[in-house]
Every structure is written in structure tokens, then in C-alpha cells.
BALOBA-1460 file (C-alpha; in Angstrom, 3 decimals):
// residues 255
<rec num="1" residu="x" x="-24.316" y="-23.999" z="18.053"/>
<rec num="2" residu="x" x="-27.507" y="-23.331" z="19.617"/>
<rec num="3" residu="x" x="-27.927" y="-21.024" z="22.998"/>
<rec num="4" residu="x" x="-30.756" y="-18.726" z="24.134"/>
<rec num="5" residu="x" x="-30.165" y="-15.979" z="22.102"/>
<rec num="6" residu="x" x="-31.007" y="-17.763" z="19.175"/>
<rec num="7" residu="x" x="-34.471" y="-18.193" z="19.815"/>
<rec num="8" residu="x" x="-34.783" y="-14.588" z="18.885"/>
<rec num="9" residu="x" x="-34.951" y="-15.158" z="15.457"/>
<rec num="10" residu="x" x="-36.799" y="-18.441" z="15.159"/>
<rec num="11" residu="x" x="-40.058" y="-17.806" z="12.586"/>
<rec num="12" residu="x" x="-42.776" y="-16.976" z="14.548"/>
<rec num="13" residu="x" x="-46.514" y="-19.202" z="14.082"/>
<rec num="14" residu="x" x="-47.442" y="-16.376" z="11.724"/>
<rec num="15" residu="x" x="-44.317" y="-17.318" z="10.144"/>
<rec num="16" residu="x" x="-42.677" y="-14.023" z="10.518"/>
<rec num="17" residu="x" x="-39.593" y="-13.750" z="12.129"/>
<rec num="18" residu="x" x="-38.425" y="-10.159" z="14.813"/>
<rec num="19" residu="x" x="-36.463" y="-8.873" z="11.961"/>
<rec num="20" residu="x" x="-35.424" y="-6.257" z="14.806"/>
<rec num="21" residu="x" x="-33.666" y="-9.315" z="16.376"/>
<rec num="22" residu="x" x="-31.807" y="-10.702" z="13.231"/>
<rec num="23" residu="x" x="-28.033" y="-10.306" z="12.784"/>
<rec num="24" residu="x" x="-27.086" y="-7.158" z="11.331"/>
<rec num="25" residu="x" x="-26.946" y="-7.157" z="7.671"/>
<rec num="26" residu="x" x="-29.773" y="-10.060" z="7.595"/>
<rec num="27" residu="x" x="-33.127" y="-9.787" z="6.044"/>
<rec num="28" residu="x" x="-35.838" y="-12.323" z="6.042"/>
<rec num="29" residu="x" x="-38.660" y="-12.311" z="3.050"/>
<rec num="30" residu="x" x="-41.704" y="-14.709" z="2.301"/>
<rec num="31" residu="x" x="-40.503" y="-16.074" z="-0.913"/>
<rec num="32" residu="x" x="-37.797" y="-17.453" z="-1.567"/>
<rec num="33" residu="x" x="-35.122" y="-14.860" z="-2.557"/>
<rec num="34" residu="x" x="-33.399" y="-14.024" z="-6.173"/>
<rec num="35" residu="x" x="-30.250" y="-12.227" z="-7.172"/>
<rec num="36" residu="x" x="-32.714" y="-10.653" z="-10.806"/>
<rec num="37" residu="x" x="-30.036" y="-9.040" z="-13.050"/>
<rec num="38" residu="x" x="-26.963" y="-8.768" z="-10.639"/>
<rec num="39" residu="x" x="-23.823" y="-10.037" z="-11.220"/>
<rec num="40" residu="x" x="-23.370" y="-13.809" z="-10.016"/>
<rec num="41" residu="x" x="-20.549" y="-13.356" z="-7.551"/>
<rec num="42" residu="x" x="-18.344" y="-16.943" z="-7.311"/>
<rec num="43" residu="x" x="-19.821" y="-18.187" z="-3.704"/>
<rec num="44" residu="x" x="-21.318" y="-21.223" z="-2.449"/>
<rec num="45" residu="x" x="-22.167" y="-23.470" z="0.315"/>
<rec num="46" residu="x" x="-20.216" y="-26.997" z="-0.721"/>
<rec num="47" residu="x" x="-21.849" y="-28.961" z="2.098"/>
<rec num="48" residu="x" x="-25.249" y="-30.134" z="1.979"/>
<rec num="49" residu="x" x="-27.792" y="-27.240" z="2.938"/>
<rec num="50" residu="x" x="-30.916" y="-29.000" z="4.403"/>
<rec num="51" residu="x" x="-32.107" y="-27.845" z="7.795"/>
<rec num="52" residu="x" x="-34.347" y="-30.552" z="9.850"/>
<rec num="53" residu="x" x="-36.955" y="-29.781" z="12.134"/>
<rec num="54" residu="x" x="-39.634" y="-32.464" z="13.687"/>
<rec num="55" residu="x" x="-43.468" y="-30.449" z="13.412"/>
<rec num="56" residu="x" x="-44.563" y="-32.424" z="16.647"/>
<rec num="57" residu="x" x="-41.416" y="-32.054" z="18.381"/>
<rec num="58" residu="x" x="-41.493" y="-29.656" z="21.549"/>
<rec num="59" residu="x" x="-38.158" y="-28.286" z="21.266"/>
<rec num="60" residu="x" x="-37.011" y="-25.578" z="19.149"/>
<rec num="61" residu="x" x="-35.099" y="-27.016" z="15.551"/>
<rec num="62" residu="x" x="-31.701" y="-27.401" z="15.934"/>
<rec num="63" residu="x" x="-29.695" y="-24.596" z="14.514"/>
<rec num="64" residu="x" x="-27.113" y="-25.359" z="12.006"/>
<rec num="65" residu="x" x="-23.725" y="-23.763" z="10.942"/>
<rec num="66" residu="x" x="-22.789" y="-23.869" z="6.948"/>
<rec num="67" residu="x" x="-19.742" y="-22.330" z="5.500"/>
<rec num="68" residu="x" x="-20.094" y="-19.862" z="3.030"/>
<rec num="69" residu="x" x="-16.799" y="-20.002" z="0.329"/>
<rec num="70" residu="x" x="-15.207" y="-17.693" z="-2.420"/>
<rec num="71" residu="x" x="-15.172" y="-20.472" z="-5.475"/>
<rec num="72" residu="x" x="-13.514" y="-17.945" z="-7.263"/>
<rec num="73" residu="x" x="-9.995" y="-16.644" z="-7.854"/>
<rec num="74" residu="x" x="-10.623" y="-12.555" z="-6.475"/>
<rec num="75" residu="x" x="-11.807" y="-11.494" z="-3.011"/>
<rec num="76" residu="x" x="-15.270" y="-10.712" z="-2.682"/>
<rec num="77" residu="x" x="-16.792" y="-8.439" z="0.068"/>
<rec num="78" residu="x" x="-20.418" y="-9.464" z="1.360"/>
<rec num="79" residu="x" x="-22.605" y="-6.618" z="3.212"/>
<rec num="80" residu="x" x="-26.188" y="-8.228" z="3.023"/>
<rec num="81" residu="x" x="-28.088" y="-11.677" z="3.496"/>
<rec num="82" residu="x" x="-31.451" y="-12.355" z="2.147"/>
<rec num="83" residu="x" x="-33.235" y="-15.883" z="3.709"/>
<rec num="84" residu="x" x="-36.679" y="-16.907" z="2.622"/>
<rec num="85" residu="x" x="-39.262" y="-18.161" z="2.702"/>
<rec num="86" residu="x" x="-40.426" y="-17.400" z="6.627"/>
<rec num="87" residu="x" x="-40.325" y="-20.560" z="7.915"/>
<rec num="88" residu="x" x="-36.608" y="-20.267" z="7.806"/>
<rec num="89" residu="x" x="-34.826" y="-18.273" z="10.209"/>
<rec num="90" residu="x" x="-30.805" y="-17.065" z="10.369"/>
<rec num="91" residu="x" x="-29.245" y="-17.103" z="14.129"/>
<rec num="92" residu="x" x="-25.780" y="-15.803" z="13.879"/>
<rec num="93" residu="x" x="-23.505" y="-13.994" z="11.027"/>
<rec num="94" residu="x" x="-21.289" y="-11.314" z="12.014"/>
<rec num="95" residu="x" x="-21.232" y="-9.201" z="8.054"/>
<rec num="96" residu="x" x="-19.285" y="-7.407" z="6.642"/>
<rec num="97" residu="x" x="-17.317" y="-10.580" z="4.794"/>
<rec num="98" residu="x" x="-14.032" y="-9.686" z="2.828"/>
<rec num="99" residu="x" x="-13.370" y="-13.533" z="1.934"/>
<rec num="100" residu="x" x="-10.057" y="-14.257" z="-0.263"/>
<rec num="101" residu="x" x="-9.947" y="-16.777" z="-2.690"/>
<rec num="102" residu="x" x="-10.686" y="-20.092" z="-0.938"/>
<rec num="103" residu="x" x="-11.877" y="-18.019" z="2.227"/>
<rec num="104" residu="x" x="-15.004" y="-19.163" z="4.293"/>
<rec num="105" residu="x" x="-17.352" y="-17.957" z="6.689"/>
<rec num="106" residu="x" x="-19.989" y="-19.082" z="8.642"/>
<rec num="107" residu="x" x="-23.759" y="-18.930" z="8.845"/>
<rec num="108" residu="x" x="-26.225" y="-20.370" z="11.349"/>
<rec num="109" residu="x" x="-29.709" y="-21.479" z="9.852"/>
<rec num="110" residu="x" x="-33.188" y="-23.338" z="11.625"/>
<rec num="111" residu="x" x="-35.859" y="-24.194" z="9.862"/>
<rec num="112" residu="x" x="-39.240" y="-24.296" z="11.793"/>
<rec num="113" residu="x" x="-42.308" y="-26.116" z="10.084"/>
<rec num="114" residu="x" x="-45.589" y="-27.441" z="11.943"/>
<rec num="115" residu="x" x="-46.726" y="-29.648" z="9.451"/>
<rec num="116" residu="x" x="-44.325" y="-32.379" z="7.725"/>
<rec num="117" residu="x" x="-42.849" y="-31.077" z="4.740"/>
<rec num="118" residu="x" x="-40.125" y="-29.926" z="2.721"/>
<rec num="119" residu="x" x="-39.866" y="-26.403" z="1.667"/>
<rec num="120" residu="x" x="-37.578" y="-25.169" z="-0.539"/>
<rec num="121" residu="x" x="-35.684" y="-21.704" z="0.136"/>
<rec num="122" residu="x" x="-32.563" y="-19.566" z="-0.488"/>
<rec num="123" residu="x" x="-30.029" y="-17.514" z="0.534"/>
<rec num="124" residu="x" x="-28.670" y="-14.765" z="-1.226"/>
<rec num="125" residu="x" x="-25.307" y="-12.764" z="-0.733"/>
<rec num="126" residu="x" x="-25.119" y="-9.065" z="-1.585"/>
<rec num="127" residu="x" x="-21.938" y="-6.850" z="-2.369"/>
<rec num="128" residu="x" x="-20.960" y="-4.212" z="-4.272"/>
<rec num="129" residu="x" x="-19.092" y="-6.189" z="-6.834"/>
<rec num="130" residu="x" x="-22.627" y="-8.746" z="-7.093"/>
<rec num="131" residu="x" x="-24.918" y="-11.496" z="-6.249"/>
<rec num="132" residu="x" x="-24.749" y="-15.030" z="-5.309"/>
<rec num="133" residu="x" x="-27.714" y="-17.089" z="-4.673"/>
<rec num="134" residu="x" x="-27.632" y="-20.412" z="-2.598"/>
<rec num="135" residu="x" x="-30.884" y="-23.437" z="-2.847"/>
<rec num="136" residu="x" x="-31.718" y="-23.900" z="1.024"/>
<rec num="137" residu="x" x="-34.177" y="-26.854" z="2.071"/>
<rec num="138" residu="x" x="-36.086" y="-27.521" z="4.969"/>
<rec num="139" residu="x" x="-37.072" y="-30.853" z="6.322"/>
<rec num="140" residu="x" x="-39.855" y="-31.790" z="8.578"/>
<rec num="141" residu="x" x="-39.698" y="-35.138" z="8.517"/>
<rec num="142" residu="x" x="-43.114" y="-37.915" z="9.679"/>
<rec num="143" residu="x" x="-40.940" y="-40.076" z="11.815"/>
<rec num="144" residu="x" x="-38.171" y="-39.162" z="14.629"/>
<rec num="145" residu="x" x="-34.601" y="-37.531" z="13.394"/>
<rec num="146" residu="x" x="-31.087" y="-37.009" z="15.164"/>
<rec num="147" residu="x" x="-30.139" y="-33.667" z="13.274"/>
<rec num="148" residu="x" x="-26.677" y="-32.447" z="13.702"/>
<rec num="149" residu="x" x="-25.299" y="-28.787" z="14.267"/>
<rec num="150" residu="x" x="-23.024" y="-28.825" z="11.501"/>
<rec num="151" residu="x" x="-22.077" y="-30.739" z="8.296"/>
<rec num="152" residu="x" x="-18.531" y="-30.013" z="8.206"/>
<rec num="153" residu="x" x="-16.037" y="-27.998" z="11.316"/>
<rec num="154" residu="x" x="-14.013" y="-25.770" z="8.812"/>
<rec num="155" residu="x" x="-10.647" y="-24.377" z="11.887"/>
<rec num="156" residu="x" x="-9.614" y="-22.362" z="9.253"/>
<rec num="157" residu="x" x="-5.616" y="-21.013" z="8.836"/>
<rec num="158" residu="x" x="-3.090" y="-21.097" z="11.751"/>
<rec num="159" residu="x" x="0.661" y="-21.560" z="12.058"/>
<rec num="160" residu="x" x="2.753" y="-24.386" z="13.181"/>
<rec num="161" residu="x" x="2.043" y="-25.222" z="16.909"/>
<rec num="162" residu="x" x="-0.640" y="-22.985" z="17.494"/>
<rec num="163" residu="x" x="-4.544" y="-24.348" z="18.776"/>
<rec num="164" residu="x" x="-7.769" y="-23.430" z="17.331"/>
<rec num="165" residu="x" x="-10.506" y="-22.501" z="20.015"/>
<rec num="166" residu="x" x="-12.252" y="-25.346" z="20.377"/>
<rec num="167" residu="x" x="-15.654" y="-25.940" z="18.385"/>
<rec num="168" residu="x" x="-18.704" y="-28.479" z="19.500"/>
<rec num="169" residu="x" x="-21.016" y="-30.348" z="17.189"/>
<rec num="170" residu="x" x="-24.188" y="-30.977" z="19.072"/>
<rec num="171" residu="x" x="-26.724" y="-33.813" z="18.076"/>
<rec num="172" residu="x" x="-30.384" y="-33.695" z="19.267"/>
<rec num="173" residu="x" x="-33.314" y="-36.083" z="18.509"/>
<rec num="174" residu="x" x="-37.208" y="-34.782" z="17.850"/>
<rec num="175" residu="x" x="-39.774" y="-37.316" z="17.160"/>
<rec num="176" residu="x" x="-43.564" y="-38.011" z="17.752"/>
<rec num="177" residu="x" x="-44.936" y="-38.748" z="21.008"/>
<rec num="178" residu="x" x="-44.937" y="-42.407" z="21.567"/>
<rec num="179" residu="x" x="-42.594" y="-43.542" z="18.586"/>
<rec num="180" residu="x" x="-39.745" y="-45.529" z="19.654"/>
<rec num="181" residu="x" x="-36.252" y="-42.836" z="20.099"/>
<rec num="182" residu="x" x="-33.009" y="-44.436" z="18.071"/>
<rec num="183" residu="x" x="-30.195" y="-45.871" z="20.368"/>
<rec num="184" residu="x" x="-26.570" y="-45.544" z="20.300"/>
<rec num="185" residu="x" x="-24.152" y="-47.607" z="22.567"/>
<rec num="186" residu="x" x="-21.155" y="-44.953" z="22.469"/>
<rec num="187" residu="x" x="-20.906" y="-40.524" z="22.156"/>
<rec num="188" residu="x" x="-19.856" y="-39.119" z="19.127"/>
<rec num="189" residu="x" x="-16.039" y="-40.358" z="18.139"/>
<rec num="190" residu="x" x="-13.148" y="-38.345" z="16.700"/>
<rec num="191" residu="x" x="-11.336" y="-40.752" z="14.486"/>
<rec num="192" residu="x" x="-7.455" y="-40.277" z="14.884"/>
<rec num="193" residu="x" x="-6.041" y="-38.474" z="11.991"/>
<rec num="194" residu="x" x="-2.034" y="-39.833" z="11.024"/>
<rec num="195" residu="x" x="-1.039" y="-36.310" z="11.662"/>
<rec num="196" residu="x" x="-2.710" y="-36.146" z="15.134"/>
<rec num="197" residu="x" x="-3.896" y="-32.505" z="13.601"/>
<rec num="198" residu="x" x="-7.366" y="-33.002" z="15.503"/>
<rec num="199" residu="x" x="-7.887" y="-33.517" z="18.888"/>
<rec num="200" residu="x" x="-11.213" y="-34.685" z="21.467"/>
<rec num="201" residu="x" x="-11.738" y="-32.057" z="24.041"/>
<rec num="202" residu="x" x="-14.643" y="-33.878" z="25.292"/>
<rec num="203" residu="x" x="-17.276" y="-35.901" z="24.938"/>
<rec num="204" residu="x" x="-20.813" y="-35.127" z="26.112"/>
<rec num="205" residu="x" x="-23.967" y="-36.838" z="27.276"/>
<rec num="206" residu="x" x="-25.178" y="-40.548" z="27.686"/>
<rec num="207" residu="x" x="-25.401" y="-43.564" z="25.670"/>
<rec num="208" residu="x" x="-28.684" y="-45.518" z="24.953"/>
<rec num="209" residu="x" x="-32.110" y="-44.428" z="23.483"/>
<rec num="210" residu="x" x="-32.663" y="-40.833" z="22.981"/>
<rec num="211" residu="x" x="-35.271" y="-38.945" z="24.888"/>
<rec num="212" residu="x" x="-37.212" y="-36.488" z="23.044"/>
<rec num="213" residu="x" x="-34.973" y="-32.927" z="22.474"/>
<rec num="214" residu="x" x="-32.036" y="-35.062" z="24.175"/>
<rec num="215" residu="x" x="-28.577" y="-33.605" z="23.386"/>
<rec num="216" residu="x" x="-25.638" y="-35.479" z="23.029"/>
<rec num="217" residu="x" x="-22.022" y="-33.456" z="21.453"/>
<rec num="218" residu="x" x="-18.464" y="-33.924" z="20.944"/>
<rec num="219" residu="x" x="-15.715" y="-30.642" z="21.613"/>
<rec num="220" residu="x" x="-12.896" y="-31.050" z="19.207"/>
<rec num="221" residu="x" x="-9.886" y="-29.017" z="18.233"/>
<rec num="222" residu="x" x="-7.189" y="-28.281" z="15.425"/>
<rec num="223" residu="x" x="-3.582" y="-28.953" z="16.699"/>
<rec num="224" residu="x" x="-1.334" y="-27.116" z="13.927"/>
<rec num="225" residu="x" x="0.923" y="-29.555" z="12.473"/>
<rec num="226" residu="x" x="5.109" y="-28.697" z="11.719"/>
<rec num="227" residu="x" x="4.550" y="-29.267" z="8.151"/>
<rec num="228" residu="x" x="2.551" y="-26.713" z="6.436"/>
<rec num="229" residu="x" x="-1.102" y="-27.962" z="3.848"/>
<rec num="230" residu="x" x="-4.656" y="-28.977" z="4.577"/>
<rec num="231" residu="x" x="-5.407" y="-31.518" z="6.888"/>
<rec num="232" residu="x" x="-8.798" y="-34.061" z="6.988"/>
<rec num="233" residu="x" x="-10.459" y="-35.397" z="10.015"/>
<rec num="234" residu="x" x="-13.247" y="-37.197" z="10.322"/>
<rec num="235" residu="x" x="-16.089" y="-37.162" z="13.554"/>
<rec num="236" residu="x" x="-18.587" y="-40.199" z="13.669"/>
<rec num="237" residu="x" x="-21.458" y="-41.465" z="15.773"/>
<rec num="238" residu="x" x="-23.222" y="-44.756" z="15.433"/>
<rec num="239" residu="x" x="-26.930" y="-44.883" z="15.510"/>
<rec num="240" residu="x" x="-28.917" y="-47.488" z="15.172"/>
<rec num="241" residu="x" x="-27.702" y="-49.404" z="12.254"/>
<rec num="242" residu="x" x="-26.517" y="-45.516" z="10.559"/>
<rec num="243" residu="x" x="-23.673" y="-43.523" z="11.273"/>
<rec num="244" residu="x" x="-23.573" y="-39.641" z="11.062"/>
<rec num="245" residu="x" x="-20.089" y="-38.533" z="9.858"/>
<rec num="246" residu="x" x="-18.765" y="-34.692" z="10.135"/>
<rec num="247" residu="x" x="-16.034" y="-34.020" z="8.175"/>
<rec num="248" residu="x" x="-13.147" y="-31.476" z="9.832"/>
<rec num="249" residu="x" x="-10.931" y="-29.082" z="8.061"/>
<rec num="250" residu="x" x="-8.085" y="-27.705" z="9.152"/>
<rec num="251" residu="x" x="-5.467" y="-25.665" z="7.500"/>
<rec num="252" residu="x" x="-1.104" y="-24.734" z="8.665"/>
<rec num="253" residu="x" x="0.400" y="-21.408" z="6.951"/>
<rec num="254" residu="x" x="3.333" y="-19.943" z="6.985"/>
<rec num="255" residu="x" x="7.441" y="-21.155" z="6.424"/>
């Protein structure tokens, strides 16, 4: 989720962010934003929305992808995002959105913090039919943390037989100098599906203790089934005595 070019909009030490460098249609404010007196427009983000970033760590925070999706019953077009407060930072939308009932679209958050603590933020969605206003929270934890790049892959719609591109979910430990890195003894795992829907691509990295900013990733892909409906995979990796799970969502059209 994370290249390069997404350093450009990571918040500054004066926590400002280049808002010359942020995706077009994106605005970043010191307080945390509000929709006021606008109509509430039927979006949300139905995953978790907390972005992690270790203040010691020497590596940028991990960007993460959420889904934005129409709750409601009626498209709704969305031509402007609002992030605050400063310490968090928006690397990749592509706006305008015309999402359909049911329809998604991506975001890609980081949260930078130099202190621990957790900051509460939000994002809010402008059209010309409303408002929509989404509780963000940023993490930055005392001790060590594998974030991921992603709760949830969403593949989206495609017909019988046809491939999604393939998407990655990258995992990458920060911690304090000194403190002890977590372990695992495999790479992240798809877990076969009874549809075979979802396949491994690959499988990235090395097993063992973590070095600091270490990343480790698994490339998986959506396989469209004969029969059309929704299909559920799952991606897990053991850590320690945890397990990170990323749910994957996949979706066949058409007679």
C-alpha cells in the first residue's frame, strides 16, 4: 500500500502536511473536521478505522487502505475529503466518487505521532447532495506493534471466470530500541475458501523475529466463481501467541 510517493503527504514535525502534494479533492485541517448543518449523506467506513504508528520508530507509519461504502439505497457522488487533525495524513484517493448502493471505494490514511498517544480525528465526505462524517483514531502505542495495510481486501464486481488484479497486504513492525521484536514461524496464510474464489499469488519475506520497520506481505487474488453472489475469504498470520486476520471480499455479476 505504501511506496515513495506517499511520503509526500506524511504530516510534517510542525504537523502540517504539503497540501500542494495531497490527492486532488483532499484537504487537511487542524481540528478534527464536521459536516455543521449539511445533509448526512448514508456513507461509512464498516471496518475498524484506527491508524498505528510507533513515536520512536524510524520508519515512516504504515499507510492503510479503508473502504468507503454507500449504506444507503441511492447513489451518492463524492467531490471533496476533509482529514484532521494534522497529525493525520491521506496518501491516495482518486475523487470524483459516483458510488451505487452497496458501492465502495478506497482511501489510504497514516497517522504520524512523536509522542505515545491516541488522537482522535475524522474524515468527512462532501457532495452536492450532502455530508458524511467518519470518527478516525490514531494510535501510537508505548511498546512494539505489527500494523497491517489493510483491514479488509474488498475485489469488488466481476463476471464468471474473469481475475481481479492482484492486491498485497503488507505487515511491518515499529518498536523501541532495545525491546524484544514479536516472532512468527510462518508468512501470512490465505485460508482456502470451498469455492476456491481466492487465490495466493505469493508470499513475501522471512519467518522469525521482526527487525525494526521489517516488512513481511501476502499477494492474493479473486478468481470469479460460475455461480453468481458474494464470496468470503479469510488471510491470517500468527504472531506470537495472536493472530492478525484480514477479511477478503469478493463479488460475481452477471447471468
Amino acid at each position: 500500500m505504501r511506496d515513495g510517493a506517499a511520503d509526500a503527504s506524511r504530516p510534517g514535525e510542525d504537523g502540517a502536511a504539503d497540501a500542494a502534494r495531497l490527492p486532488k479533492g483532499v484537504s487537511l485541517v487542524d481540528k478534527a473536521p464536521d459536516c455543521g448543518a449539511a445533509p448526512v449523506l448514508d456513507l461509512a467506513i464498516l471496518t475498524p478505522t484506527t491508524v498505528y504508528h510507533h513515536q520512536t520508530g524510524p520508519c515512516d507509519a504504515l499507510a492503510v487502505e479503508l473502504w468507503v461504502t454507500n449504506t444507503g439505497t441511492t447513489s451518492v457522488a463524492v467531490e471533496e475529503l476533509v482529514v484532521g487533525p494534522s497529525q493525520f495524513g491521506v496518501t491516495a484517493a482518486t475523487l470524483p466518487w459516483n458510488l451505487p448502493a452497496g458501492g465502495s471505494a478506497p482511501v489510504e490514511f497514516r497517522f504520524s505521532s512523536d509522542v505515545v498517544a491516541v488522537v482522535e480525528g475524522s474524515l468527512v465526505l462532501k457532495g452536492p447532495q450532502g455530508c458524511a462524517k467518519v470518527p478516525l483514531t490514531g494510535n501510537s502505542p508505548p511498546d512494539g506493534l505489527v500494523s497491517a495495510s489493510t483491514y479488509a481486501v474488498e475485489f469488488g464486481e466481476l463476471k464468471r471466470g474473469q481475475e481481479s488484479p492482484p492486491k498485497t497486504i503488507k505487515f511491518r513492525y515499529q518498536g523501541p530500541e532495545g525491546a524484544e521484536p514479536p516472532s512468527a514461524n510462518s508468512l501470512p496464510t490465505l485460508v482456502p475458501d470451498e469455492a476456491g474464489a481466492f487465490v495466493e499469488i505469493e508470499a513475501s519475506g522471512r519467518v522469525g523475529p521482526f527487525e525494526q520497520c521489517e516488512e513481511r506481505s501476502i499477494t492474493v487474488a479473486f478468481r470469479a466463481p460460475a455461480a453468481s453472489g458474494r464470496y468470503e475469504g479469510l488471510v491470517t498470520y500468527i504472531i506470537g501467541a495472536g493472530t492478525m486476520i484480514t477479511p477478503l471480499h469478493g463479488t460475481v455479476v452477471g447471468p
